[in-house]
PDB file of N, CA, C and O in Angstrom:
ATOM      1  N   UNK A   1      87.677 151.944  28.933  1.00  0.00           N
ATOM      2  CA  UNK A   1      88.557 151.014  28.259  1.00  0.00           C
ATOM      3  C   UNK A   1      89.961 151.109  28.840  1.00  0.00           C
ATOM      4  O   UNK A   1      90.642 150.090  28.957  1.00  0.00           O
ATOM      5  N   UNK A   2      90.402 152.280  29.199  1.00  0.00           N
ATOM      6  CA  UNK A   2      91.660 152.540  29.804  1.00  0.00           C
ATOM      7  C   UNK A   2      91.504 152.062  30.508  1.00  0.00           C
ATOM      8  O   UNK A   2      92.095 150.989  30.388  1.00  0.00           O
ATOM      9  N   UNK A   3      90.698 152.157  31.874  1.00  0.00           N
ATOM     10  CA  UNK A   3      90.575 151.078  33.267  1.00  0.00           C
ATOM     11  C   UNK A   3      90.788 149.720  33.318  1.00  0.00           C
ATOM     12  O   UNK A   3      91.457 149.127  34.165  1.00  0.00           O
ATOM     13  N   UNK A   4      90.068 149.146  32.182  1.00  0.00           N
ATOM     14  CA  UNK A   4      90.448 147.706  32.087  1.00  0.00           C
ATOM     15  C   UNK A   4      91.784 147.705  31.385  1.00  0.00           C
ATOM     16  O   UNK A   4      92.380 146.774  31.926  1.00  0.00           O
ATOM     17  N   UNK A   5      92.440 148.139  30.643  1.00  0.00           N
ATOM     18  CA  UNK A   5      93.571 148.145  30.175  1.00  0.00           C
ATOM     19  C   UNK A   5      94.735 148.252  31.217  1.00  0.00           C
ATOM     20  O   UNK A   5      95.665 147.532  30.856  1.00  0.00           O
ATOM     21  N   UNK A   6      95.063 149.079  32.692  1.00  0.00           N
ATOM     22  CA  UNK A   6      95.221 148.933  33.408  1.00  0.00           C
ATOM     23  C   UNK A   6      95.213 147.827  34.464  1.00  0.00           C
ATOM     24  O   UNK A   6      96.106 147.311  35.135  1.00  0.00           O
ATOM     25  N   UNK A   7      93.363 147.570  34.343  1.00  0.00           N
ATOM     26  CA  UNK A   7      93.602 146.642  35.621  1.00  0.00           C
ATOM     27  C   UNK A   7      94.119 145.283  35.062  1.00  0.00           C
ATOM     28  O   UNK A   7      94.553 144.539  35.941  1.00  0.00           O
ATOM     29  N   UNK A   8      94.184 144.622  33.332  1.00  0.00           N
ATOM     30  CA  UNK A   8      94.898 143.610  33.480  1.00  0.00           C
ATOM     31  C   UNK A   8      96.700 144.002  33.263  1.00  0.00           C
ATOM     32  O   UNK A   8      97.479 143.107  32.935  1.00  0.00           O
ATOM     33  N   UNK A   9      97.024 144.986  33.426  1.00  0.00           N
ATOM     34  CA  UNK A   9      98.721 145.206  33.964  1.00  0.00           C
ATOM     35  C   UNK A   9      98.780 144.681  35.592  1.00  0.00           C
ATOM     36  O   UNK A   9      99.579 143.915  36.130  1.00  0.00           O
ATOM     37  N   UNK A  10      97.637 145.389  36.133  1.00  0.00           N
ATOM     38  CA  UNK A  10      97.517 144.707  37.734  1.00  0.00           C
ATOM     39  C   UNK A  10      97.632 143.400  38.070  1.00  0.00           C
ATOM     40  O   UNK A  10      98.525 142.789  38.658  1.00  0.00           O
ATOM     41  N   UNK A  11      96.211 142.939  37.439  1.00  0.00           N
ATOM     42  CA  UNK A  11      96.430 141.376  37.384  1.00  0.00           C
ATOM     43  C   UNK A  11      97.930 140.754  36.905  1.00  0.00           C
ATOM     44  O   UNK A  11      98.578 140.034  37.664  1.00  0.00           O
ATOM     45  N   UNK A  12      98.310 141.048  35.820  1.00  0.00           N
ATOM     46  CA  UNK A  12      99.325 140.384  35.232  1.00  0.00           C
ATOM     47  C   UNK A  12     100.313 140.502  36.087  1.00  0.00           C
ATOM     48  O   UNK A  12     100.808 139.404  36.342  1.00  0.00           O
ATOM     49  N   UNK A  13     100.880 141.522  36.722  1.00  0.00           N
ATOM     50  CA  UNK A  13     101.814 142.050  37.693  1.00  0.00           C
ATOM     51  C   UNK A  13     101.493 140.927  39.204  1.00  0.00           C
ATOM     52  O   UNK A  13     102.405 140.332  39.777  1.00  0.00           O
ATOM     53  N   UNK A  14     100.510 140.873  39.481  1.00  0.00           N
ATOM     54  CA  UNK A  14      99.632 140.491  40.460  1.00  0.00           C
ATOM     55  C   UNK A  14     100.181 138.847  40.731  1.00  0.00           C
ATOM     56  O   UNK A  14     100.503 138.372  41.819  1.00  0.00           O
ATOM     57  N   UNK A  15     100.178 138.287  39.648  1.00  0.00           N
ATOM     58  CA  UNK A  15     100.508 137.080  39.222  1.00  0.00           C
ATOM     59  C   UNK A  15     102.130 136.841  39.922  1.00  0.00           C
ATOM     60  O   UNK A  15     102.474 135.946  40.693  1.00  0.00           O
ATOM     61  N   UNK A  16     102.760 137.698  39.493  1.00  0.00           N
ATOM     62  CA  UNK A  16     103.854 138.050  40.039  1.00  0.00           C
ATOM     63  C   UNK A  16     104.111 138.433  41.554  1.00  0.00           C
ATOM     64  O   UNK A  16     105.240 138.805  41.876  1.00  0.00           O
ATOM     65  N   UNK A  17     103.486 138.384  42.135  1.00  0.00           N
ATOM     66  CA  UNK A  17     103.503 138.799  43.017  1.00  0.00           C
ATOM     67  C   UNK A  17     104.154 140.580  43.605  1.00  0.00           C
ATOM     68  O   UNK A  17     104.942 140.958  44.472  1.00  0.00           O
ATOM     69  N   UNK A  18     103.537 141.066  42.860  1.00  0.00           N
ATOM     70  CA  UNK A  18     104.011 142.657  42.348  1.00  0.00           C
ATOM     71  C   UNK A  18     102.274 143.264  42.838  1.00  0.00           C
ATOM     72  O   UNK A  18     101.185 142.699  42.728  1.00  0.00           O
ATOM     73  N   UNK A  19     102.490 144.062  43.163  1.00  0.00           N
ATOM     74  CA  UNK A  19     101.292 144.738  43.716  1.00  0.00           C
ATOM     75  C   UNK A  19     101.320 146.429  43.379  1.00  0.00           C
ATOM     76  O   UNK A  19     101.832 147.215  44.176  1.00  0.00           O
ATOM     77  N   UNK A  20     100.673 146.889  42.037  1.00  0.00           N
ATOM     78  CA  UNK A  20     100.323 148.094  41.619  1.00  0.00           C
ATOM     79  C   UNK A  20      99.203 148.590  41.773  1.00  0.00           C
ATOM     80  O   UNK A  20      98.211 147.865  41.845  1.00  0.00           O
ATOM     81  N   UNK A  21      99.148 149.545  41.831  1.00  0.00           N
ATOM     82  CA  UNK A  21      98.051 150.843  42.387  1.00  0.00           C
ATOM     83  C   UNK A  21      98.025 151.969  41.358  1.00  0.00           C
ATOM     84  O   UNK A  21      99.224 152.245  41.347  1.00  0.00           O
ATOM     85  N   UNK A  22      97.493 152.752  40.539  1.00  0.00           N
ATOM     86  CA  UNK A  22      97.706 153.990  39.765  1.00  0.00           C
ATOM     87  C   UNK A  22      96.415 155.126  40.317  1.00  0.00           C
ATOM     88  O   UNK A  22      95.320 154.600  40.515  1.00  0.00           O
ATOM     89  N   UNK A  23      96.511 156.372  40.518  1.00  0.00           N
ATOM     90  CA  UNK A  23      95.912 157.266  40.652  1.00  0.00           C
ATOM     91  C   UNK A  23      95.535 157.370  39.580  1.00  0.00           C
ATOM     92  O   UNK A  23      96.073 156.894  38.580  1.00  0.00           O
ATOM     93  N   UNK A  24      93.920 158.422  39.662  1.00  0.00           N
ATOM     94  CA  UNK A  24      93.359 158.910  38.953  1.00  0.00           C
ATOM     95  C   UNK A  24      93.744 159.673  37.611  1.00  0.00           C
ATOM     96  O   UNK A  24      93.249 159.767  36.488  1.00  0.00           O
ATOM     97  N   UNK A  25      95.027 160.248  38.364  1.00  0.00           N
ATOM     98  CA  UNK A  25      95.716 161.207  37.230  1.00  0.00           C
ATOM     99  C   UNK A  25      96.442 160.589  36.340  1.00  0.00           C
ATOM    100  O   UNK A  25      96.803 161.138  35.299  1.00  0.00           O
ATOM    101  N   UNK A  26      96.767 159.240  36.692  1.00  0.00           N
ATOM    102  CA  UNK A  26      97.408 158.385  35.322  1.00  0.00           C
ATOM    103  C   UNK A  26      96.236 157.776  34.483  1.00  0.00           C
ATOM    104  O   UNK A  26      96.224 157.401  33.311  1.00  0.00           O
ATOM    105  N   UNK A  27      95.477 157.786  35.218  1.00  0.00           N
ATOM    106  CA  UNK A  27      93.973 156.953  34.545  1.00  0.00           C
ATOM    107  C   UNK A  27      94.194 158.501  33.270  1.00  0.00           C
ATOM    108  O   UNK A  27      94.878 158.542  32.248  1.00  0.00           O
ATOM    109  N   UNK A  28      93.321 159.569  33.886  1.00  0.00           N
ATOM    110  CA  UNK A  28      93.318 161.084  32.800  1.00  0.00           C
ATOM    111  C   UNK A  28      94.256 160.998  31.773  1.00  0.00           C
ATOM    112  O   UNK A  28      93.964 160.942  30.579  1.00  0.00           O
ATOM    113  N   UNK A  29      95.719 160.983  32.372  1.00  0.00           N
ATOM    114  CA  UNK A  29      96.754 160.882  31.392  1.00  0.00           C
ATOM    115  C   UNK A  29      96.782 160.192  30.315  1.00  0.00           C
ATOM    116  O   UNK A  29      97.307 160.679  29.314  1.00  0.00           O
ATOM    117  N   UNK A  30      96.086 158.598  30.283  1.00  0.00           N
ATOM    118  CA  UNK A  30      96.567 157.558  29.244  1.00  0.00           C
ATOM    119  C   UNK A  30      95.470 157.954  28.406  1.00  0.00           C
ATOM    120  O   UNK A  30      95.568 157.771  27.193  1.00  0.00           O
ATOM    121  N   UNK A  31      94.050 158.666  29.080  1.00  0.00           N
ATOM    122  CA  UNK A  31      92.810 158.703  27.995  1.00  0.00           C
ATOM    123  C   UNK A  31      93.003 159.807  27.149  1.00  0.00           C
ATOM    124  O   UNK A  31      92.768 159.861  25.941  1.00  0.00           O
ATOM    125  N   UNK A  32      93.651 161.076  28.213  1.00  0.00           N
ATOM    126  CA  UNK A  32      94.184 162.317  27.302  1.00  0.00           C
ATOM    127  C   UNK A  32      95.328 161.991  25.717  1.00  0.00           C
ATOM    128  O   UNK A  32      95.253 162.167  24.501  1.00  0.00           O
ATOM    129  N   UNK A  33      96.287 161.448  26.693  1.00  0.00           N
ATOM    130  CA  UNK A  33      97.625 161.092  25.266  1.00  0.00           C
ATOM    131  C   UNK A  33      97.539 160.296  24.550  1.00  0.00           C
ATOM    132  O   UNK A  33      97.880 160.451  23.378  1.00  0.00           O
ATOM    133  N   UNK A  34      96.916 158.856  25.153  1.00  0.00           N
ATOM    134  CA  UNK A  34      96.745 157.865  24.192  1.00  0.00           C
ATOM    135  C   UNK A  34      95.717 157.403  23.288  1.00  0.00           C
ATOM    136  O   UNK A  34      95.880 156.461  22.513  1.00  0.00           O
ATOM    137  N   UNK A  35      94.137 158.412  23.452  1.00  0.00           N
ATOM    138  CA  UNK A  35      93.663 158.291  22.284  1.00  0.00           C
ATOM    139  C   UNK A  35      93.404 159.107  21.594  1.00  0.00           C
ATOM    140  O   UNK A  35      93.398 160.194  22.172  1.00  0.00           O
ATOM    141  N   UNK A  36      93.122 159.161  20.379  1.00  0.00           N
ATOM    142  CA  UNK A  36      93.185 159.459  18.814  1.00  0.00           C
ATOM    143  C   UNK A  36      91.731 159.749  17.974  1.00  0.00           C
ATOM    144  O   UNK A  36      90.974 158.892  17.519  1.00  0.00           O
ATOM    145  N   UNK A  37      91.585 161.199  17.915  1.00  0.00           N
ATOM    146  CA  UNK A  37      90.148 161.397  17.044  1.00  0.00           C
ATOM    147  C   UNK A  37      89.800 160.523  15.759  1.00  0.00           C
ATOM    148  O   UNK A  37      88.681 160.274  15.312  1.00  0.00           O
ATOM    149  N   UNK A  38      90.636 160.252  15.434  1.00  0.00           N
ATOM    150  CA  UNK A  38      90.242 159.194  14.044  1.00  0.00           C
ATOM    151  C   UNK A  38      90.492 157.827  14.175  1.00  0.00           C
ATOM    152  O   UNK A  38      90.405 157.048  13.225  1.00  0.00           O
ATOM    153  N   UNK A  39      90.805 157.496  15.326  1.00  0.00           N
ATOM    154  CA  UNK A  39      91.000 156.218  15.483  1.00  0.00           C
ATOM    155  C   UNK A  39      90.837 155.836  16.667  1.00  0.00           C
ATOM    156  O   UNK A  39      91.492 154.854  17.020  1.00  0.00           O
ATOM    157  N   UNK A  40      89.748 156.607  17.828  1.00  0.00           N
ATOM    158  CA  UNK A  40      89.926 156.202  19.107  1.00  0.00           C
ATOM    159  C   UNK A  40      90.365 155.795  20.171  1.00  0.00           C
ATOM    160  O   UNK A  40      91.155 156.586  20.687  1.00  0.00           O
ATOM    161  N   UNK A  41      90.164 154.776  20.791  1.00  0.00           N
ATOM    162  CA  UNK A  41      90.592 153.837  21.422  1.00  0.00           C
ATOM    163  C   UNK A  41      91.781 153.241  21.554  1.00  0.00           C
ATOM    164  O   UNK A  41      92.557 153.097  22.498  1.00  0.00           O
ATOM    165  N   UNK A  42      91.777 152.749  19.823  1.00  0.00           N
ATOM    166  CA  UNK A  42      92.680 151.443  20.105  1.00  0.00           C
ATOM    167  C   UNK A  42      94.276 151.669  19.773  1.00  0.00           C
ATOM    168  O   UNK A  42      94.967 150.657  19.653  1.00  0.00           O
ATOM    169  N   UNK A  43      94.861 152.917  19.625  1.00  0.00           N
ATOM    170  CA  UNK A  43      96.131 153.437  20.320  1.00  0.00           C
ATOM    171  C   UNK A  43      96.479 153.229  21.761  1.00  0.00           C
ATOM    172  O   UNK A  43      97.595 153.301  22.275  1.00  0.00           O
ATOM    173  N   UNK A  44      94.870 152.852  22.549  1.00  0.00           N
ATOM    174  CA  UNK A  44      95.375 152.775  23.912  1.00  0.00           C
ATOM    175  C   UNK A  44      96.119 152.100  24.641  1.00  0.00           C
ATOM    176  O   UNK A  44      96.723 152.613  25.583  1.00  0.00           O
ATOM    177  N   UNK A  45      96.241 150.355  24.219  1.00  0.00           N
ATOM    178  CA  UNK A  45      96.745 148.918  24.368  1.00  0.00           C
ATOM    179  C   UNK A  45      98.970 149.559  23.835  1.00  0.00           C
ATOM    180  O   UNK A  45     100.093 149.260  24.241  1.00  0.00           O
ATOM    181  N   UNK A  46      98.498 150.300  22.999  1.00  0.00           N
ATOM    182  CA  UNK A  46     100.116 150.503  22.253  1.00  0.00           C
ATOM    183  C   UNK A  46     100.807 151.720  23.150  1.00  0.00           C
ATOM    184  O   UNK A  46     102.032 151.831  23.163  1.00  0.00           O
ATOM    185  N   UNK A  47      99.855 152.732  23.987  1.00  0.00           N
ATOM    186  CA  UNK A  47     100.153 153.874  24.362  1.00  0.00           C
ATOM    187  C   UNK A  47     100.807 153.350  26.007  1.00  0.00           C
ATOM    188  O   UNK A  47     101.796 153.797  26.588  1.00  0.00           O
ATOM    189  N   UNK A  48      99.806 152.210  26.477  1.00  0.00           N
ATOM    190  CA  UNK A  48     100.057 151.812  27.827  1.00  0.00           C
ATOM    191  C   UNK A  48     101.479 150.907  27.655  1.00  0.00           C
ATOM    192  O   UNK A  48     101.968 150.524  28.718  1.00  0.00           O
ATOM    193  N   UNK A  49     102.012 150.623  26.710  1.00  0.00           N
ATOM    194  CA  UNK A  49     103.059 149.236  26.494  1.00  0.00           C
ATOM    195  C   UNK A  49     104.033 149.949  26.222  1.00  0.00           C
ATOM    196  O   UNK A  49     105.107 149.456  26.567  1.00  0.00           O
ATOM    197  N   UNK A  50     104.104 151.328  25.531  1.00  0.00           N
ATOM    198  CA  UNK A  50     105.342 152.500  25.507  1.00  0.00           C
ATOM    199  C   UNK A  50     105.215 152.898  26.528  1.00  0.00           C
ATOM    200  O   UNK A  50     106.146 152.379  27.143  1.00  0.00           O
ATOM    201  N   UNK A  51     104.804 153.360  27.040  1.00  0.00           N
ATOM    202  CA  UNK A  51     104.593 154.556  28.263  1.00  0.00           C
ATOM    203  C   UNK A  51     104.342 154.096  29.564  1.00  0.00           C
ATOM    204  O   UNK A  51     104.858 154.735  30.480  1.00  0.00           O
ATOM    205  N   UNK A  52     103.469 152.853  29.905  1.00  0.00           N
ATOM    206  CA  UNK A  52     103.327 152.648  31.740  1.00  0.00           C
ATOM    207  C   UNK A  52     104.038 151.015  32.009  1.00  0.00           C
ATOM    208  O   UNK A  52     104.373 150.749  33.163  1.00  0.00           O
ATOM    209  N   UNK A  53     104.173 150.331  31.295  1.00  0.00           N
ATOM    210  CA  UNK A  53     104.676 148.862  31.231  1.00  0.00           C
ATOM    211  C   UNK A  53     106.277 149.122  30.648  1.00  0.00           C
ATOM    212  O   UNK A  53     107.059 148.187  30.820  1.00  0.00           O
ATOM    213  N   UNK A  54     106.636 149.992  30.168  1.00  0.00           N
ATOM    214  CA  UNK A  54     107.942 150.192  29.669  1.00  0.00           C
ATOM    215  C   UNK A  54     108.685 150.579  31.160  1.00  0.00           C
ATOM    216  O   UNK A  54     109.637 149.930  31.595  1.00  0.00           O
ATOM    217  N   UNK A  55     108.044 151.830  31.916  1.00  0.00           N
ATOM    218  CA  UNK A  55     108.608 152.120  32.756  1.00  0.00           C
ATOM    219  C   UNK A  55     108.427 151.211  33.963  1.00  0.00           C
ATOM    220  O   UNK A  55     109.471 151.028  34.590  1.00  0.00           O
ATOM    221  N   UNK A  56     107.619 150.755  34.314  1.00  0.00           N
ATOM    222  CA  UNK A  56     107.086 149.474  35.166  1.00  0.00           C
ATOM    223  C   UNK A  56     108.426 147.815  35.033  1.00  0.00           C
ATOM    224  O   UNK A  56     108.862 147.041  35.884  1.00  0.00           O
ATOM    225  N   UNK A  57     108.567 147.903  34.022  1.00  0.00           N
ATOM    226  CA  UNK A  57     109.519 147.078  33.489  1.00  0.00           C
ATOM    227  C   UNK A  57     111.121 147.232  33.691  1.00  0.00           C
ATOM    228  O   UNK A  57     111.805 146.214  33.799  1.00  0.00           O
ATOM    229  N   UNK A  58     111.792 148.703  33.746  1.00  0.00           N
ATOM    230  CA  UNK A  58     112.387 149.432  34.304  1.00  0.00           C
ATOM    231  C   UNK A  58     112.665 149.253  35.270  1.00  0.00           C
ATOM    232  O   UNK A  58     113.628 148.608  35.684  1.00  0.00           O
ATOM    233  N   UNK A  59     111.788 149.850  35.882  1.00  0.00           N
ATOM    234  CA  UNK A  59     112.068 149.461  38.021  1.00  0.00           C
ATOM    235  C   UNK A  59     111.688 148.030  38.051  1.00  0.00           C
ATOM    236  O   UNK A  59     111.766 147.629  39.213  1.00  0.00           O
ATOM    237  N   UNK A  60     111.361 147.234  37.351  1.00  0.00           N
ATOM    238  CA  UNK A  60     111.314 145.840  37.917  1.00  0.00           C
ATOM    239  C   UNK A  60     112.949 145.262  37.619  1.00  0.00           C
ATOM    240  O   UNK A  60     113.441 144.332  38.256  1.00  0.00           O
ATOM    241  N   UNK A  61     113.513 145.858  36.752  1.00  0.00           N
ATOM    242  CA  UNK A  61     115.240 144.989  36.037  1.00  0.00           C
ATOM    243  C   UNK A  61     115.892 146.094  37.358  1.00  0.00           C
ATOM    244  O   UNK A  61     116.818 145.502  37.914  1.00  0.00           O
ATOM    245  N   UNK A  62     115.691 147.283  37.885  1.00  0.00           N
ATOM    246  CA  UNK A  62     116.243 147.818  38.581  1.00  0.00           C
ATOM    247  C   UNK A  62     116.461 147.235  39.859  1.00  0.00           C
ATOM    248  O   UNK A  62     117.259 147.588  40.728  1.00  0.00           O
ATOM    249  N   UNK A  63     115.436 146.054  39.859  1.00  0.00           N
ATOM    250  CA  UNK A  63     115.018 146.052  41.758  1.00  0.00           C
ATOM    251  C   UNK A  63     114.547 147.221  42.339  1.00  0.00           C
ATOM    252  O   UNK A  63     114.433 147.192  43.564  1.00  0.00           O
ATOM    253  N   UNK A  64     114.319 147.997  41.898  1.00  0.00           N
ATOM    254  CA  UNK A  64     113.507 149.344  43.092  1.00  0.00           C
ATOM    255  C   UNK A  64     112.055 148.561  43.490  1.00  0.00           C
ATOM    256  O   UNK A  64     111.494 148.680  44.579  1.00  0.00           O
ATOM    257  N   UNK A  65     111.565 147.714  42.329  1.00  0.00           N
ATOM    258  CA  UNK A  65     110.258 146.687  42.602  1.00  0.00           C
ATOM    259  C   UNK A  65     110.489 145.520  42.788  1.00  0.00           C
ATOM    260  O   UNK A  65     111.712 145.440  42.903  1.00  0.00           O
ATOM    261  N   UNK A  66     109.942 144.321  42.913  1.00  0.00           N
ATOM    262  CA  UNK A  66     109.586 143.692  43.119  1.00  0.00           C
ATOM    263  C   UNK A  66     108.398 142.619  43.939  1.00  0.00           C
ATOM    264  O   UNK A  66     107.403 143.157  44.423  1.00  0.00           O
ATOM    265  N   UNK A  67     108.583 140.988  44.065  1.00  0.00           N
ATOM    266  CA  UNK A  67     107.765 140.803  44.467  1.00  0.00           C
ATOM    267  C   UNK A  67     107.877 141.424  46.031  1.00  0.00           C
ATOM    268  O   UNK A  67     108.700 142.094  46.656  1.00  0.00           O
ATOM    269  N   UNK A  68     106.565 140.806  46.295  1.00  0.00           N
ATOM    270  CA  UNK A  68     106.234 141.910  47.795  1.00  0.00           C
ATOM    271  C   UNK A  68     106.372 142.904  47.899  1.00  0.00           C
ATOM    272  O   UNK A  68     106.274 143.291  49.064  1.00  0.00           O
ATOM    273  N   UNK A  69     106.684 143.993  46.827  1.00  0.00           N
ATOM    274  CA  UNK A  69     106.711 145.293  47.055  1.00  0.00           C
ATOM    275  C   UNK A  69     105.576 146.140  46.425  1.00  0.00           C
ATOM    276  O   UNK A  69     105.576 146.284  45.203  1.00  0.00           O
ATOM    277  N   UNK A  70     104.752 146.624  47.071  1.00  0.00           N
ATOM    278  CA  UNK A  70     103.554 147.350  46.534  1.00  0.00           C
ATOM    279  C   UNK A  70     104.277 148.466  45.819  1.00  0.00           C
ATOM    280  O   UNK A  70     105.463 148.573  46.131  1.00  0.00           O
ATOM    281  N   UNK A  71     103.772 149.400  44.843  1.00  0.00           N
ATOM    282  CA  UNK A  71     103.793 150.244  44.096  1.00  0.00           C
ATOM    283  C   UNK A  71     102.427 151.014  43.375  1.00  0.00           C
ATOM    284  O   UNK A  71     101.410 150.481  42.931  1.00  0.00           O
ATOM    285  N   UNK A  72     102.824 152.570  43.435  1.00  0.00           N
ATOM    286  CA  UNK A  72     101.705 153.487  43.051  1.00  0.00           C
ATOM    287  C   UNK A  72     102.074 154.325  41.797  1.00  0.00           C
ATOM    288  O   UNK A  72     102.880 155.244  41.648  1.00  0.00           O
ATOM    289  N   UNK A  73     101.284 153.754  41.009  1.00  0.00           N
ATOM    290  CA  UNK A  73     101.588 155.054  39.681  1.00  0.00           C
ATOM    291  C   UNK A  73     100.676 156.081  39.930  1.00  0.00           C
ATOM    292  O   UNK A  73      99.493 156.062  40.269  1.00  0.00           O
ATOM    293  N   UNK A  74     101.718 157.273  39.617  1.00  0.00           N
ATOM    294  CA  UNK A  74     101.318 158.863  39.969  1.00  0.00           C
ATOM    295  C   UNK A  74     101.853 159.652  38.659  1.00  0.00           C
ATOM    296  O   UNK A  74     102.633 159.090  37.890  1.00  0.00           O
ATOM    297  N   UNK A  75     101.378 161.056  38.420  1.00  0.00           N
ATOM    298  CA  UNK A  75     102.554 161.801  37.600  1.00  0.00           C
ATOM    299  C   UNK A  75     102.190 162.677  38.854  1.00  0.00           C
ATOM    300  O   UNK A  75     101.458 162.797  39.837  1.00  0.00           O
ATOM    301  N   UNK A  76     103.521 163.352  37.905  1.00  0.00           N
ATOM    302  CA  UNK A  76     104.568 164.604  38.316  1.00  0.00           C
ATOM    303  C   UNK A  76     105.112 165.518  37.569  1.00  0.00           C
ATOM    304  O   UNK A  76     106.311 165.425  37.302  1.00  0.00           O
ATOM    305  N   UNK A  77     104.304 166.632  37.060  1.00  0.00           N
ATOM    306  CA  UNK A  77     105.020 167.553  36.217  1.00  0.00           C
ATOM    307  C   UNK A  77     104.825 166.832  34.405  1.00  0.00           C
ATOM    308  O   UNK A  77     105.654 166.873  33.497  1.00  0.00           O
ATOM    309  N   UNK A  78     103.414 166.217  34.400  1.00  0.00           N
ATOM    310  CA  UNK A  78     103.368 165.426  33.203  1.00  0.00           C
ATOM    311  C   UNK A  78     104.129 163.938  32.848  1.00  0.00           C
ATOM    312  O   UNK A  78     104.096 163.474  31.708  1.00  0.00           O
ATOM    313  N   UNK A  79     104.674 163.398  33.742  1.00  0.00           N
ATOM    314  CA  UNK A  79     105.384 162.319  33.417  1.00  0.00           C
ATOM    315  C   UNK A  79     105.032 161.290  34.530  1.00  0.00           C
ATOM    316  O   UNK A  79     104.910 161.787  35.650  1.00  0.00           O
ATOM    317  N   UNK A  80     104.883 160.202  34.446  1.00  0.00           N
ATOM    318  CA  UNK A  80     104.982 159.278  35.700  1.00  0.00           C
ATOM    319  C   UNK A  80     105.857 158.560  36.231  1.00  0.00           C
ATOM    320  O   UNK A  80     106.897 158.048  35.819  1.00  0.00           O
ATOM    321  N   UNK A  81     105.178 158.579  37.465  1.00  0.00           N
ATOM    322  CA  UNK A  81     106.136 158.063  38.618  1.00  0.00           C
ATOM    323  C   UNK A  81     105.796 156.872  39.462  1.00  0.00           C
ATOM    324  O   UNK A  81     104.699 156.359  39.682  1.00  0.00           O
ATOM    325  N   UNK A  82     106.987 156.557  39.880  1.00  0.00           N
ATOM    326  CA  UNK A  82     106.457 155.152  40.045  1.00  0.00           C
ATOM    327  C   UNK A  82     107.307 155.765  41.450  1.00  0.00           C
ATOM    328  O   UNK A  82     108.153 156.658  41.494  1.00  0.00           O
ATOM    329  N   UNK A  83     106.615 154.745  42.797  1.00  0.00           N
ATOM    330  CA  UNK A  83     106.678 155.379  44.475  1.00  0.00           C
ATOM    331  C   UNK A  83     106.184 153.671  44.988  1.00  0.00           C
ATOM    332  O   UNK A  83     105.343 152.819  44.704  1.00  0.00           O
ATOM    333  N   UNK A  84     107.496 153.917  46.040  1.00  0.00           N
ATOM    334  CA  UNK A  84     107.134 152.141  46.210  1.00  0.00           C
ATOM    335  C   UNK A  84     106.169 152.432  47.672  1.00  0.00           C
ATOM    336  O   UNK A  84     106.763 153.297  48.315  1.00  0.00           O
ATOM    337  N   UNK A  85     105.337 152.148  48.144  1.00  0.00           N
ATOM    338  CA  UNK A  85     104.415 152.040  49.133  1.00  0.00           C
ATOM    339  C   UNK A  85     104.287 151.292  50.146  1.00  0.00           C
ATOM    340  O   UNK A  85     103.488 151.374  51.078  1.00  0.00           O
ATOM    341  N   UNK A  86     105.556 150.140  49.827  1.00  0.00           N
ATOM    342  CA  UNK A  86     105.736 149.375  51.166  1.00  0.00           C
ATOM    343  C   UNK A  86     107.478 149.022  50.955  1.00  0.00           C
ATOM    344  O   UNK A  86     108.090 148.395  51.820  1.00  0.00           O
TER     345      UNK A  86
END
């Protein structure tokens, strides 16, 4: 569920002409923090919109992103990072 939760940030980004990538270890990360024994899942949609689209959103008002600029979400020391790739 996390994967697809991801890949439409891709798409949506995509649209934009914004080109994201996330490692494995952010995939682990969002399933580790963002879901919930009594409630599963569906913290996940709210966990990705604080936490990977907040900061994504960030470097996009920054210009460090934009269109034509590929980008890779990674962490680092528990937190993620965003690494422009082209």
């Amino acid at each position: 569920i996390a994967g697809k939760m991801l890949e439409d940030l891709v798409m949506r980004l995509d649209e934009q002409e914004v080109t994201m990538k996330y490692d494995e270890a952010v995939l682990d990360w969002i399933v580790e923090e963002g879901t919930d024994a009594d409630f599963g899942a569906r913290p996940l949609k709210r966990f990705i919109q604080r936490h990977v689209e907040t900061v994504v959103a960030r470097e996009l008002i920054k210009g460090d992103i934009g269109p034509n600029v590929a980008f890779l979400l990674t962490m680092d020391d528990g937190k993620l990072v965003v690494n422009k790739t082209t």
